[in-house]
N, C-alpha and C positions, 0 to 999 in steps of 0.2 A: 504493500500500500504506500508505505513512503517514498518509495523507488518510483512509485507512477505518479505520484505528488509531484515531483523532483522533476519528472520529464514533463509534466504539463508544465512546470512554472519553467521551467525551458525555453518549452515552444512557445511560450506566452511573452517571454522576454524576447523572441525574436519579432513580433508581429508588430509594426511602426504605429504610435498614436499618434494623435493628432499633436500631441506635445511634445510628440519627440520628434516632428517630420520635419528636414531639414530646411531654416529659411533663409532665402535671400535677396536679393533686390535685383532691379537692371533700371539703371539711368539712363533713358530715352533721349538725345537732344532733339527728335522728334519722332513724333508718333502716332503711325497712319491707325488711322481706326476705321476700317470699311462700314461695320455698323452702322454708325455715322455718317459713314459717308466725310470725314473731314479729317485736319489733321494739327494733334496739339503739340508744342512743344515745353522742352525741360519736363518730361515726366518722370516717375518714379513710379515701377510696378513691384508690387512685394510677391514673393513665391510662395508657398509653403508645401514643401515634399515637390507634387507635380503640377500644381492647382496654381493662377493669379489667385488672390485674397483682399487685394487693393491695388487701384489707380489712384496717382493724383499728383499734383503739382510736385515739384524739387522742391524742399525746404530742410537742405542740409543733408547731412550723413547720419542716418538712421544709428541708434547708440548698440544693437544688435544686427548679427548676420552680414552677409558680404556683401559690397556692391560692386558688381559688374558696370564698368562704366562704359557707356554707349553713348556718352554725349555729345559725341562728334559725330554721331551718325542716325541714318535713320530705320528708326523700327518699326516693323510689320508682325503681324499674325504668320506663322508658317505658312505656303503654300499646298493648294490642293490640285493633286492633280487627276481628274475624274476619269481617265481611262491610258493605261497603263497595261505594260505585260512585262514585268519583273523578271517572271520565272525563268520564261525562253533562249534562245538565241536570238540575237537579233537578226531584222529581218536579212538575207543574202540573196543570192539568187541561186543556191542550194537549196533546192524546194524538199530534198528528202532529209534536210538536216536535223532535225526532232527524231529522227530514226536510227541517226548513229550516234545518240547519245547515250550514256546509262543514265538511271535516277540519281547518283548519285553523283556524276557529273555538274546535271542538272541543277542539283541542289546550291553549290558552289556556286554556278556560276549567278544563278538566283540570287544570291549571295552577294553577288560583289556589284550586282543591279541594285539594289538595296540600299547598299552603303552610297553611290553614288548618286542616286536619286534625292538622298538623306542629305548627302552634302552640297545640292544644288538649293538645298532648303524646302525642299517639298517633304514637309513634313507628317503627310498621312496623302494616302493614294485610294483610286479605286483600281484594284487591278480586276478587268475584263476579261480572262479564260485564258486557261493553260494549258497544253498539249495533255501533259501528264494530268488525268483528273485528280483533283486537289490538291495537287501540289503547291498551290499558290496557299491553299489553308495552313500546309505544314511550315511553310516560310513565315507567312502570319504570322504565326506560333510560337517560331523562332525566334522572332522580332520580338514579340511582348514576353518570351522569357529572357531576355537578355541578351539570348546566346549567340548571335548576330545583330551587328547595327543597321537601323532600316526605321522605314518610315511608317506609321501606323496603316495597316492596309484592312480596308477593305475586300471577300475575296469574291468571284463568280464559280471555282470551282472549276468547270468546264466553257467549252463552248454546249448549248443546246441547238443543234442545227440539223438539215433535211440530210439523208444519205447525199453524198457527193455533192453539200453544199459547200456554202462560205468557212465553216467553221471544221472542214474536213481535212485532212491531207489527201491530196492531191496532185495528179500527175508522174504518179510510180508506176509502174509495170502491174500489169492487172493482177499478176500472181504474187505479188508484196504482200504478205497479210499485215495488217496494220495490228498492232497492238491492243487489245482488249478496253485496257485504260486510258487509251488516244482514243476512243470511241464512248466513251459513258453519255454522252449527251447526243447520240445519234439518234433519233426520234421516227417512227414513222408513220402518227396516227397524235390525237387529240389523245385519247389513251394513255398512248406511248407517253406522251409528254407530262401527263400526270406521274404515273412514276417513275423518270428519269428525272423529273424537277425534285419529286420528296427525297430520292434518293441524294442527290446532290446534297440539298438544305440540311439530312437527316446528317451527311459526313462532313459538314464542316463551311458549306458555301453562306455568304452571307446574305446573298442575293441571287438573282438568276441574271444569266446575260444568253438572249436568241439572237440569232441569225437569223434575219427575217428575209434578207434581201441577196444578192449575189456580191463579191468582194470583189476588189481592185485586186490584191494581192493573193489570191489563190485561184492558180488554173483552171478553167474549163466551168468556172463563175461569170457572171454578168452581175453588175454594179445595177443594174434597173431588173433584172429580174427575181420575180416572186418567191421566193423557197419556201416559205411557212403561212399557212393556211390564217384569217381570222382566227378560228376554232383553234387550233391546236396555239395560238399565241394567246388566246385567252385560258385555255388551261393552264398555260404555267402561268398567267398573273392568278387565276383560282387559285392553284395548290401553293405559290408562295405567298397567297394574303394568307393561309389558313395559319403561317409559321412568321407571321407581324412581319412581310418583307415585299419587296418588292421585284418588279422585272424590266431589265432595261432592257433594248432591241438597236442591233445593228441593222439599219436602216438605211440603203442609201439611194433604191426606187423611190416616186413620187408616192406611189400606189402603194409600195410596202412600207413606208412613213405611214399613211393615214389610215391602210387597215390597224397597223402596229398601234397608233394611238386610241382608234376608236376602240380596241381591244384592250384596254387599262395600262399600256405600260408607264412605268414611269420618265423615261426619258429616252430618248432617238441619239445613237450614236454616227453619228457622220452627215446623215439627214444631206449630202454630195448634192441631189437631183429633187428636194425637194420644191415644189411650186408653191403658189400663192392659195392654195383649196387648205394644204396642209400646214404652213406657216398661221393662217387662221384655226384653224380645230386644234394646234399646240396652244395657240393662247385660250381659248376656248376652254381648252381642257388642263390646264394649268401643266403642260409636260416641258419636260426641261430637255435643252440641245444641248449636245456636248458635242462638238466640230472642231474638227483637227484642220484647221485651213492652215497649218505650218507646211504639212507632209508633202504636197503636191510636189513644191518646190524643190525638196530633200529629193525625193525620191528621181524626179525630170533628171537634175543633175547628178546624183552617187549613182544612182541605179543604172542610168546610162552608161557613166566611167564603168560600172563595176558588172555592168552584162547579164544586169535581171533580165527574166524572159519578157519579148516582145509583148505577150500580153499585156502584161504589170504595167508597161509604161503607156502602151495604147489606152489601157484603161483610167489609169490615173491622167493622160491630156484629157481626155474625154470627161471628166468629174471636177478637176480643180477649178476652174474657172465659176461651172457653176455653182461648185460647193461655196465661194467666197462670196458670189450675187446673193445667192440665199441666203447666207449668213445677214448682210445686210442687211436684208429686206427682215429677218426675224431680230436684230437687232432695233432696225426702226418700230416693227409692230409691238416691241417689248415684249416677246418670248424671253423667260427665265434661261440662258444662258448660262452650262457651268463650265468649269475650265476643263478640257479634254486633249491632249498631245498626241496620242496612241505611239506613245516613248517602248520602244523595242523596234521602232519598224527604223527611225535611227536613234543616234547614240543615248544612252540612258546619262541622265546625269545634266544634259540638254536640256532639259523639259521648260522653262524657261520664255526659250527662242520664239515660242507661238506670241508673246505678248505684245509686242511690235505689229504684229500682225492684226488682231484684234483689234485694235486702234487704228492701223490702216483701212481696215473695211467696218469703219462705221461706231467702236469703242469710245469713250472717253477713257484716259486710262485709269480712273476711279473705279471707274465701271469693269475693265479687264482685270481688276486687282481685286473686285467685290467678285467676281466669274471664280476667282482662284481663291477665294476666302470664304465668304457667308454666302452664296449660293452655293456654292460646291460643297455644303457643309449641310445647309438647307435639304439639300439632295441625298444626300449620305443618311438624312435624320440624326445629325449632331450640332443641330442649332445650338449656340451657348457652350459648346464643348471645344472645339476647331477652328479654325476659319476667324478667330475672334485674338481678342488683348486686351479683354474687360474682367471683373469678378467670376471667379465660376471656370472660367475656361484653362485648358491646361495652358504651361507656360511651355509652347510650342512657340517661337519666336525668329526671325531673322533682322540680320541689321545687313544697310549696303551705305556705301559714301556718298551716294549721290542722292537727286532726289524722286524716287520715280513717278511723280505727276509731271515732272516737268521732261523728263525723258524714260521711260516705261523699260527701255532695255538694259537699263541697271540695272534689275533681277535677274540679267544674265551671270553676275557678277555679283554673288552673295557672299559676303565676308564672316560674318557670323550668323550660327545655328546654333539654336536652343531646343532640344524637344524633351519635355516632361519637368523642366528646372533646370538640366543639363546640359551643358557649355558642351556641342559634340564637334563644332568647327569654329575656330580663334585664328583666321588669318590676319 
């Protein structure tokens, strides 16, 4: 009996109170607050353990805890970046490359996407589906036990997509069998899609991500063509409302956007060839776009140097242009805009670079910094958690020299990261 006394008062001395959570400060010489929408200077945020606890004016040096001083520069909320593929390789024009990897390659290399995304200051992601099913969960995992640095992830688990759609491997030799676990989200019926969704959610996904539409970057797809039914796209928003979650849809037909919305999802990934019927029923129906209008460009120029298949690039001239008109047009009509790079197709760690962009086609850069802050946060349902630099919210933070309302591509060039209280990048 005394011996078990002894090991609870142990485990009991290990568990942090609130009195023992470590605090400290960061001295803002300014401090954007998207919230707000505005931006204060000389502030002073207190930490404690991983949590803000107070904003407010500079009056001195606190008589407790350390201050971090940032007063020569200016500070932000960490950024989010709403579609994401960690796990992978990045994109090449080795279309069978997910095939000669192990899992445990995998994991690595997962690994060091992580750290670099973390140190561009994106400090919580959504990552969009992994070759390997769930493997983006196990990274996750890794991430919030410590045991790799990385940025808070939300995960999709898989791709859910048609046999030999967008979310398939594609263009092997017919007699390749693909791997078991490269297929979990392979769907063939409204059915099917019920339990390939519960399966996902039940191991680990936090959300569902479909492939409604045909891909730029996978063979023997069309970027306007239909793959997933009404029906079989409203079962998986069914089976994921039943588990408090939601279903976003790679979308980048007109027609596969506004079936995809009228069928509950939560937000349209690429939405490339949406029109003016669809950019209506997003605002309508309150669904959020996450549009990667960086990519087109990357892709025109590396993908050419580097001998992606003809397809990939036919496809991408064909979608960039319009994908940036419609961005437009859904930034005028005030569609919820969250910030989305799709970081794996180039270099991780980049993710950044779309925000010049944004502001090119139509942004305020308030507005492109609210996309990667409190909407993207909005969207994830971690309002008051994320995306934020007020009470409440973890002390997720970055600081950069310059100022980015007045030039937005300063976030290419983040000097300091904070995620949870912790000082993880001091250049």
């Amino acid at each position: 009996m005394i011996v078990r006394l002894l090991c609870v008062a142990a485990l009991v001395a290990l568990v942090p109170t609130a009195a023992s959570a470590q605090v400290s400060y960061v001295r803002a010489g300014k401090l954007v607050d998207p919230q707000a929408g505005k931006v204060l200077t000389d502030q002073i945020l207190r930490i404690e353990g991983e949590r803000i606890v107070s904003v407010g004016p500079w009056k001195g040096a606190p008589k407790e805890g350390r201050v971090i001083d940032w007063s020569g520069l200016t500070v932000l909320p960490g950024l989010i970046d709403m579609h994401t593929h960690l796990v992978d390789d990045e994109q090449s024009e080795n279309i069978a490359l997910p095939l000669l990897r192990s899992a445990a390659q995998q994991a690595y290399i997962g690994a060091g996407h992580a750290r670099s995304t973390l140190m561009a200051g994106f400090t919580s992601v959504r990552d969009v589906g992994a070759w390997r099913a769930l493997s983006d969960a196990a990274l996750r995992d890794a991430i919030d036990q410590g045991l790799v640095p990385g940025p808070r992830m939300s995960v999709a688990g898989a791709y859910v997509t048609a046999p030999g759609g967008g979310g398939e491997i594609t263009g092997v030799a017919p007699d390749v069998a693909i791997p078991a676990e490269m297929r979990r989200g392979v769907v063939e019926d409204a059915a099917d899609v019920h339990k390939k969704v519960r399966a996902l959610l039940v191991g680990g996904a936090d959300f569902i991500k479909l492939i409604a539409t045909g891909a730029v970057l996978t063979e023997g797809t069309e970027p306007g063509q239909l793959e997933l039914s009404e029906d079989e796209i409203r079962a998986a928003v069914e089976e994921a409302a039943k588990r408090g979650t939601y279903v976003t849809a790679h979308a980048h037909g007109a027609e596969g956007i506004k079936i995809a919305v009228r069928a509950g999802v939560r937000s349209i990934e690429h939405g490339s060839l949406i029109d003016d019927e669809g950019i209506a029923l997003m605002k309508a129906k309150g669904a959020f776009l996450v549009a990667d209008i960086y990519n087109g460009d990357f892709i025109d120029t590396y993908g050419r140097e580097q001998g992606w298949p003809e397809g990939m690039i036919r496809k991408n001239r064909e979608t960039t242009d319009a994908q940036r008109e419609g961005f437009r047009k859904a930034v005028k009509a005030g569609v919820r805009i969250a910030y989305g790079t799709d970081a794996g197709v180039y270099p991780h760690g980049g993710n950044a670079r779309q925000m010049p962009y944004m502001v090119k086609y139509g942004m305020t850069p308030m507005q492109a910094i609210q996309s990667a802050t409190t909407v993207a946060a909005e969207l994830l349902g971690k309002t008051g958690q994320v995306g934020c630099a007020a009470v409440g919210c973890y002390g997720d933070l970055i600081a950069v020299a310059s100022d980015p309302l007045a030039d937005v591509s300063t976030l290419t060039k983040v000097a300091k990261v904070m995620k949870g209280g912790a000082v993880v990048k001091d250049d």
